[in-house]
C-alpha positions as CSV (number, residue, x, y, z in Angstrom):
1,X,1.0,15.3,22.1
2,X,1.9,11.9,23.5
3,X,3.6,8.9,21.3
4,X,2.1,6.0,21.3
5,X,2.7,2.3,20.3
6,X,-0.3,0.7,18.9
7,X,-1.0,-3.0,17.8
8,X,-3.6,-3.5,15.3
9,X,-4.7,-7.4,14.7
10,X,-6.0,-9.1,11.2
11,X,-5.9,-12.1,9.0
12,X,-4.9,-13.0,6.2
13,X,-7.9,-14.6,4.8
14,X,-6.3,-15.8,1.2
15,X,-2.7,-16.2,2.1
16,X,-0.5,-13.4,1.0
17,X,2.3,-13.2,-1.7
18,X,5.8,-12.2,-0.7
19,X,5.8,-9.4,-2.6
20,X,2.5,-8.1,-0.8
21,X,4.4,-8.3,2.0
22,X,7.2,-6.4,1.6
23,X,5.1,-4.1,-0.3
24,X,3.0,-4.0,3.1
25,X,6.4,-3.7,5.2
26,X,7.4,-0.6,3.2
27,X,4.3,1.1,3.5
28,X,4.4,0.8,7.2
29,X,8.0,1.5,7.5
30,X,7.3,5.9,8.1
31,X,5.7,4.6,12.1
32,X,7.8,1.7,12.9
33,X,7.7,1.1,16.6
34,X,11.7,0.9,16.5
35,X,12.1,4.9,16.4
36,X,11.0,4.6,20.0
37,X,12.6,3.5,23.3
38,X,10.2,0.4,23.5
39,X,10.4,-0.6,20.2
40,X,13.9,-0.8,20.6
41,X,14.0,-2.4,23.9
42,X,11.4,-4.8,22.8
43,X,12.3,-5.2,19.2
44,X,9.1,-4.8,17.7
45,X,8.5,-5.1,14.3
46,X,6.0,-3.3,12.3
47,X,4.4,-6.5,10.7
48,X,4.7,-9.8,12.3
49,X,2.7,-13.1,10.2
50,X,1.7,-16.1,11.6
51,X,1.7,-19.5,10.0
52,X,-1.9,-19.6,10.5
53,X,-2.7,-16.4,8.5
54,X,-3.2,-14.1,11.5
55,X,-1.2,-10.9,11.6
56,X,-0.1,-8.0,13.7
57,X,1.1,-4.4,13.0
58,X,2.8,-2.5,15.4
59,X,2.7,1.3,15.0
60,X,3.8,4.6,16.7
61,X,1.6,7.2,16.4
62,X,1.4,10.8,18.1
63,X,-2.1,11.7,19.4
64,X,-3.7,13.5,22.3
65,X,-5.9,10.8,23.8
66,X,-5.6,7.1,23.8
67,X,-9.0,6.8,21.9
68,X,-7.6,9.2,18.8
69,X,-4.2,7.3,18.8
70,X,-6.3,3.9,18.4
71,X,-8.2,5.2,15.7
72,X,-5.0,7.3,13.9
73,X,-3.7,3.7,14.0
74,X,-7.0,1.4,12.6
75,X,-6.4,4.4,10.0
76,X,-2.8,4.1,9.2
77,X,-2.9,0.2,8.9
78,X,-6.1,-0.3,6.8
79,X,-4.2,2.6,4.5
80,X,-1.3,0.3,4.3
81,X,-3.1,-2.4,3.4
82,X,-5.2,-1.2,0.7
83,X,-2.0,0.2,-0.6
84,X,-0.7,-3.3,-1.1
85,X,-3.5,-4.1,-3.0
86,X,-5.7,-5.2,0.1
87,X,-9.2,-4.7,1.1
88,X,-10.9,-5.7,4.0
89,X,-12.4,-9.0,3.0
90,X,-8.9,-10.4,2.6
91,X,-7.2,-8.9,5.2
92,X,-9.8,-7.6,7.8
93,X,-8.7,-5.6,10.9
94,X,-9.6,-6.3,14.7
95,X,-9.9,-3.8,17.3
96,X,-6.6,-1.2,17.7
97,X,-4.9,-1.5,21.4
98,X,-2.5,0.8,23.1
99,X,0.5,-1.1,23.4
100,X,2.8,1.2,24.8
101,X,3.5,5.1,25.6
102,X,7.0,6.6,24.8
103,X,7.5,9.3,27.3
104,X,10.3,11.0,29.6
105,X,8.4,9.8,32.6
């Protein structure tokens, strides 16, 4: 198994509350990017927002394969949001993208 850091797009089609937020933040909080060497180096944050309503989650995921890590991820982030009391007509996802693999190499 390989770790992976994975960056999901969306937008925020209605706006979103502060406490959505956090409540999002939380949720994501178990595969933060920071538990890894890149997310450290890089300091990348779980959930960034945009002024303009577009967002982007950073996750790390373990998988075997590029392609199941992507989809692990699409997974993990439409969970979160729908946790927060999302759905995909306010907060719809784009296309999940390897954005960096944690290894001793």
């Amino acid at each position: 198994m390989t770790t992976y850091v994975i960056t999901v797009p969306g937008t925020f089609t209605t706006g979103i509350e502060e406490d959505t937020r956090a409540h999002l933040s939380r949720s994501l909080r178990p595969a933060d990017p920071h538990r890894t060497r890149m997310g450290n180096s890089e300091d990348l944050d779980a959930l960034t927002v945009n002024e303009d309503g577009t967002f982007t989650i950073r996750l790390t995921v373990e998988a075997d394969s590029v392609p199941h890590a992507e989809r692990e991820a699409h997974d993990l982030a439409g969970s979160a949001l729908r946790d927060a009391g999302l759905d995909d007509a306010s907060a719809p996802l784009g296309p999940a993208v390897v954005t960096g693999i944690d290894s001793e190499v």
